[in-house]
C-alpha positions as CSV (number, residue, x, y, z in Angstrom):
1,X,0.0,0.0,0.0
2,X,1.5,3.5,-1.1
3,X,5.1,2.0,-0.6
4,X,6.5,4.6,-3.3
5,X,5.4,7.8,-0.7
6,X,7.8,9.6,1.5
7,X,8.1,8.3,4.9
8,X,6.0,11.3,6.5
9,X,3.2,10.9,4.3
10,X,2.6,7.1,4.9
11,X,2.8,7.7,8.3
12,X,0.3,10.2,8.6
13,X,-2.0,7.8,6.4
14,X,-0.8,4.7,8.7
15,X,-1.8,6.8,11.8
16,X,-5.5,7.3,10.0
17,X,-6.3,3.9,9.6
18,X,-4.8,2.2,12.8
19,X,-7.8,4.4,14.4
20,X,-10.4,5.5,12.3
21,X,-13.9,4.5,12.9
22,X,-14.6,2.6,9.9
23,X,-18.6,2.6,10.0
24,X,-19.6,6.2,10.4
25,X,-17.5,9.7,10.3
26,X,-15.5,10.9,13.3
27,X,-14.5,14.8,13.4
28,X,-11.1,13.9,15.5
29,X,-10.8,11.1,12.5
30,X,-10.7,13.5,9.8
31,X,-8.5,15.8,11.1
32,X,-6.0,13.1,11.0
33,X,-7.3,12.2,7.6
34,X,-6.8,16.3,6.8
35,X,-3.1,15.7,7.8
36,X,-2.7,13.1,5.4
37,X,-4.2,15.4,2.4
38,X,-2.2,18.3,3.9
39,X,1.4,16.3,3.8
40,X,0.2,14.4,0.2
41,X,0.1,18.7,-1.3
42,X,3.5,19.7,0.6
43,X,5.0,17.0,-0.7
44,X,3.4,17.2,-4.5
45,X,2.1,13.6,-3.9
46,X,-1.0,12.4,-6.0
47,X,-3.4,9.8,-5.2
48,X,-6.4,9.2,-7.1
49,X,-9.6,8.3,-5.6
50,X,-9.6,5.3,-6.8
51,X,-6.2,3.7,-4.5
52,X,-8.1,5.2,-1.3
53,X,-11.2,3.7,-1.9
54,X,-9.4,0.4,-3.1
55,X,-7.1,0.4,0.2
56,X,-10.3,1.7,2.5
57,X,-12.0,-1.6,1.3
58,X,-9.4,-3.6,2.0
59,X,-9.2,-2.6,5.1
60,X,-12.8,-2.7,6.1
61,X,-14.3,0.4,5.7
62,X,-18.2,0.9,5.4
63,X,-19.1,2.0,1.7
64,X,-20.0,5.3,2.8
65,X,-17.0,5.8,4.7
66,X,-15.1,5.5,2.0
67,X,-17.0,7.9,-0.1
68,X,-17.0,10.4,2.5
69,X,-13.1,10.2,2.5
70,X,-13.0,10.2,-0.9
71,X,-15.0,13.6,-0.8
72,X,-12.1,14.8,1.7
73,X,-9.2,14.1,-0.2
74,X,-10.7,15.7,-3.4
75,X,-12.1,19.0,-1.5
76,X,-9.0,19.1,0.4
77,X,-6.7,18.8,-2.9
78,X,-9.7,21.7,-4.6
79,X,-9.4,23.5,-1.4
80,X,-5.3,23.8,-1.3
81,X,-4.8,24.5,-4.8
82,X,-6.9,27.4,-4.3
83,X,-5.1,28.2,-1.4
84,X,-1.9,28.7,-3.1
85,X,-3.4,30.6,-6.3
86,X,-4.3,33.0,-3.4
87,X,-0.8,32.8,-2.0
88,X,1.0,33.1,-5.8
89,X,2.4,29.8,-5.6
């Protein structure tokens, strides 16, 4: 699972999934989840939906969990693009 990403990056996702309530959304959850979008931009890392909801399955996450994470990571990446038109970057 995501063995090509830097070392912070997979941890942050590790640290997600070791924890996450995989039935119904968890505010303290996605902020961890926002940490893993947050390091995946810094870093220039892309993910497509597709791998998280692949590696969300795997590891046992409810159908609608892994749409609602998969609505995260693409608002996130929407929402820090922006961010840094804003910034001039």
């Amino acid at each position: 699972m995501f063995e090509n990403l830097p070392a912070e990056v997979k941890a942050a996702f590790d640290d997600y999934l070791k924890g996450a309530n995989k039935l119904v959304p968890d505010s303290k959850d996605d902020v961890k989840f926002f940490k893993f979008v947050i390091l995946c931009h810094q870093n220039k890392v892309s993910i497509e939906s597709i791998e998280i909801y692949e590696i969300l399955e795997q590891k046992g996450f409810d159908e609608a969990m892994q749409d609602h994470l998969v609505i995260l990571l693409e608002g996130g990446r929407d929402l820090l693009a922006e961010y840094d038109k804003v910034l001039g970057r």
